[in-house]
C-alpha positions as CSV (number, residue, x, y, z in Angstrom):
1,X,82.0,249.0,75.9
2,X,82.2,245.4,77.9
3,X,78.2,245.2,76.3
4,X,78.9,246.5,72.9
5,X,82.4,244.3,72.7
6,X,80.1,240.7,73.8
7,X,77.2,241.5,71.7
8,X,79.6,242.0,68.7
9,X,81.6,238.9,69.7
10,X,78.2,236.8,69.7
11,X,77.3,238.4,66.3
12,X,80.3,237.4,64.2
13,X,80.2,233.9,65.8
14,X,76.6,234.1,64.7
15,X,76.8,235.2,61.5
16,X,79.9,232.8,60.8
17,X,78.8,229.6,62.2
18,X,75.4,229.8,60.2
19,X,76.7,230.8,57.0
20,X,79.0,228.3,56.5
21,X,77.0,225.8,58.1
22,X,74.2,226.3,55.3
23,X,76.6,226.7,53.0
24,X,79.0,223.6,53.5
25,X,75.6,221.4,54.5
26,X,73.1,222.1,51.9
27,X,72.9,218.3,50.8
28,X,72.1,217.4,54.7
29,X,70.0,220.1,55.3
30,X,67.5,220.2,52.5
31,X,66.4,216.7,51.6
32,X,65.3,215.8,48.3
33,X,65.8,217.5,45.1
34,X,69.5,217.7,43.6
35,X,72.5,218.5,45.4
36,X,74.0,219.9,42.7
37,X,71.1,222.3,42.0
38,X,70.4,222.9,45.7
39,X,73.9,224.1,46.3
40,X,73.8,226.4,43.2
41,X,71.3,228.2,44.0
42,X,72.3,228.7,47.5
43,X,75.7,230.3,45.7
44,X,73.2,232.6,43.5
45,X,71.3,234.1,46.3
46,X,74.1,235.8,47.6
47,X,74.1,238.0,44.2
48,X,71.2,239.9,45.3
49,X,72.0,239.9,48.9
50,X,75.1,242.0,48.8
51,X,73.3,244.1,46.3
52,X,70.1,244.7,48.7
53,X,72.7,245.3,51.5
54,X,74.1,248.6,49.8
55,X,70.4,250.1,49.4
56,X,69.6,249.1,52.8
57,X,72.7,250.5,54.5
58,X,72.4,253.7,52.8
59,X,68.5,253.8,53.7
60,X,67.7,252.1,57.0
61,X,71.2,252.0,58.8
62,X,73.0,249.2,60.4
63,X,70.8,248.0,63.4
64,X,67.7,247.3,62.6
65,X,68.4,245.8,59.1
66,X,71.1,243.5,61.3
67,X,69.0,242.3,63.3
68,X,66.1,241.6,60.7
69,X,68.2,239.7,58.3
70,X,69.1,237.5,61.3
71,X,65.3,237.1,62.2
72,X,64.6,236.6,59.1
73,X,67.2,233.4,58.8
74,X,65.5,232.4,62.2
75,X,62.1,232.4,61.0
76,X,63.2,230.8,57.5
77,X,64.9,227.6,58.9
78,X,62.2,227.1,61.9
79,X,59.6,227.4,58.8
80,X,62.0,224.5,57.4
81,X,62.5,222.3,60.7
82,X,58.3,222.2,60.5
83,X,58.2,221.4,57.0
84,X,57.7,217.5,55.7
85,X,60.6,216.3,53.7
86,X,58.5,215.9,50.6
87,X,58.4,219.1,49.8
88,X,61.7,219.0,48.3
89,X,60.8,222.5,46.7
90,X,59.3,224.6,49.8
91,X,62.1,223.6,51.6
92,X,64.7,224.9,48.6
93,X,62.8,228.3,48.4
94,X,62.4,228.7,52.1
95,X,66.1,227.6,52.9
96,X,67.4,230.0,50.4
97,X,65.7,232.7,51.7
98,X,67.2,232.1,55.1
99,X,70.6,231.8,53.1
100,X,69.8,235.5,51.7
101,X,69.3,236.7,55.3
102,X,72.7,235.7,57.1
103,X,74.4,236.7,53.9
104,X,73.3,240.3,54.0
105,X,74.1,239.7,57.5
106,X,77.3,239.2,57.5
107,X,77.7,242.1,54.6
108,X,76.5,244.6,57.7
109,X,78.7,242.9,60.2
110,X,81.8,244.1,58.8
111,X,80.4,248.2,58.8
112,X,78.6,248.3,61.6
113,X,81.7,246.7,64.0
114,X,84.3,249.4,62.6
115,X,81.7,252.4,63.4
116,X,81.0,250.9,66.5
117,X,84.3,250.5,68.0
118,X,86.3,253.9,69.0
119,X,89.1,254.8,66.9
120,X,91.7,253.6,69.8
121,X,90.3,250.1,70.0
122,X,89.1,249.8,66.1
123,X,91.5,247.3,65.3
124,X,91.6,245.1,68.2
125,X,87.8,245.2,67.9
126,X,87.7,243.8,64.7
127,X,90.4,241.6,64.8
128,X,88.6,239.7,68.2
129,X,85.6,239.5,66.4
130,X,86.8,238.3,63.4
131,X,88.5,235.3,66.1
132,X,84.8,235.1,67.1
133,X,83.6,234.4,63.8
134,X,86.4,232.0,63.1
135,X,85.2,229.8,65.9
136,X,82.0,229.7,64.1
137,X,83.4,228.5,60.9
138,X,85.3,225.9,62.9
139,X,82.0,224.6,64.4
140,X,79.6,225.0,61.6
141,X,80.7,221.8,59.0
142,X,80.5,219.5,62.2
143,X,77.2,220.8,63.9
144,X,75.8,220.7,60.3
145,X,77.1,217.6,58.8
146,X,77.1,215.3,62.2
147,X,74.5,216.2,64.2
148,X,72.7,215.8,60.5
149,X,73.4,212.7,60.0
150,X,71.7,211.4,63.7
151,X,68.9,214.0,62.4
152,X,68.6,216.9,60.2
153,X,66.6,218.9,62.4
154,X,69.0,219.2,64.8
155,X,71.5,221.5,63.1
156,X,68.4,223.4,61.6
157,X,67.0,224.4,65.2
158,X,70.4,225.3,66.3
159,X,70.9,227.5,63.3
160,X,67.3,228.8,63.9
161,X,68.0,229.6,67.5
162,X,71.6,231.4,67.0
163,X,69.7,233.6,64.6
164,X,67.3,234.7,66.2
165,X,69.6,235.4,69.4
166,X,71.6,237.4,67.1
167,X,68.5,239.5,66.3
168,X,67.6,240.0,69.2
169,X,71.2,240.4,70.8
170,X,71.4,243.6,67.9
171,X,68.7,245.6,68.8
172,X,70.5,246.1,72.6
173,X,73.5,248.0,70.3
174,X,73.4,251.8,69.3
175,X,72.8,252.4,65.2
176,X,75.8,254.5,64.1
177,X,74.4,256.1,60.6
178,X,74.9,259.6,60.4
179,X,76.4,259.5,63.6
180,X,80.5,261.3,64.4
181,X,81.8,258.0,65.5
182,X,83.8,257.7,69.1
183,X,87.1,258.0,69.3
184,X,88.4,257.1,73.2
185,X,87.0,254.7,75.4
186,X,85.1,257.6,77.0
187,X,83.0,258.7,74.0
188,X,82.8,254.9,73.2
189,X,80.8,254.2,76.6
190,X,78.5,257.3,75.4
191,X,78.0,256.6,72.1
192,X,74.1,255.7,71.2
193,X,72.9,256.5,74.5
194,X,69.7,257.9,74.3
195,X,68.3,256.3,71.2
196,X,65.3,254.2,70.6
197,X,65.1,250.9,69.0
198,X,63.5,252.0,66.1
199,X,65.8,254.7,65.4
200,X,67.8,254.5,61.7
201,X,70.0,257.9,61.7
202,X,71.5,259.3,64.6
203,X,70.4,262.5,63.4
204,X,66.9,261.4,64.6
205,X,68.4,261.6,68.3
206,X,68.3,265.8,69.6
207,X,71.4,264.3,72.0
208,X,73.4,263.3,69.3
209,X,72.3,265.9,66.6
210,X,73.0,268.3,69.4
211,X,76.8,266.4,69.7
212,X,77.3,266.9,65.7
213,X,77.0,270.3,65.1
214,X,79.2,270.9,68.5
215,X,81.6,268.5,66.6
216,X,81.3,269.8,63.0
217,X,84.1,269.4,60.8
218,X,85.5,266.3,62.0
219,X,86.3,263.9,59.5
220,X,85.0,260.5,61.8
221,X,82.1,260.6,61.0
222,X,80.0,257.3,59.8
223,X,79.0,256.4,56.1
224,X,76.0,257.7,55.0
């Protein structure tokens, strides 16, 4: 649980620190163009991010779309840190796209941390990650905004980097689709061993398809 508990922590800070940093920095981070436009559509993006989430929860779990929404902010923003400021446009599309990826990143965050937790430390889970997370909306308007102004790549490789630690950091955590989630300690330290990275449904593990049907009728059991 010690593993699952960090890797949660690091996530919420994660997701927190670069979504208000884009959010609260889009006139120092994308050069050119206007701010007023630039921060608009940043705002818009987030319409079909939340709605792409639901399909993709209900589809492809919680891991792997996690941890390739945060790859995909990575890969956005280091795409952005290489591009020349003149292309006030590539770097509006490009940035925005990163901005859709943390978004439906922190949508997941929020299910995938109250399946993972057991049922006794559910609450405390949450409410230490949401502190996490917090400290990364503390952090993001001065990373973004002053280490901008000395240069703006600065903040966009740090944003970059976070990302794509949280991507990677997410693939080390069991997915919980399908799955009868834990409830003590005990069964939280078991649950999602045996699983591959690739796997999307719990059900695709014997082990725990084996451990539902000795558990059927419970009512813990994660959204599908």
């Amino acid at each position: 649980m010690r593993k699952k508990t960090l890797i949660q922590w690091f996530l919420w800070f994660t997701c927190s620190f670069v979504y208000y940093g884009l959010t609260l920095n889009t006139g120092t981070l994308i050069p050119g163009g206007d701010l007023h436009i630039n921060f608009m559509v940043s705002g818009l993006i987030e319409f079909p991010a939340y709605a792409l989430t639901i399909i993709v929860l209900l589809f492809f779990g919680r891991r792997v779309p996690l941890s390739g929404m945060l790859f995909l902010t990575g890969v956005c923003y280091a795409i952005v840190a290489c591009t020349p400021e003149d292309y006030a446009t590539t770097l509006l599309v490009v940035a925005s796209i990163g901005k859709f990826g943390v978004t439906a990143a922190f949508a997941v965050i929020y299910l995938y941390a109250a399946e993972l937790f057991p049922t006794v430390l559910r609450q405390t889970g949450l409410g230490s990650s949401s502190m996490c997370a917090r400290i990364g909306s503390v952090l993001a308007p001065p990373v973004g905004r002053q280490l901008g102004r000395v240069n703006r790549l600065i903040p966009i490789v740090i944003f970059a980097a976070v990302s794509l630690l949280g991507g990677i950091a997410t693939l080390a955590l069991p997915e919980t689709r399908g799955g009868v989630l834990p409830d003590s300690v005990e069964e939280g330290e078991e649950f999602g061993k045996g699983q591959r990275i690739c796997d999307c449904d719990m059900g695709s593990s014997k082990s725990r398809d084996d451990n539902r049907r000795a558990r059927a009728g419970v009512d813990n059991i994660a959204y599908t």
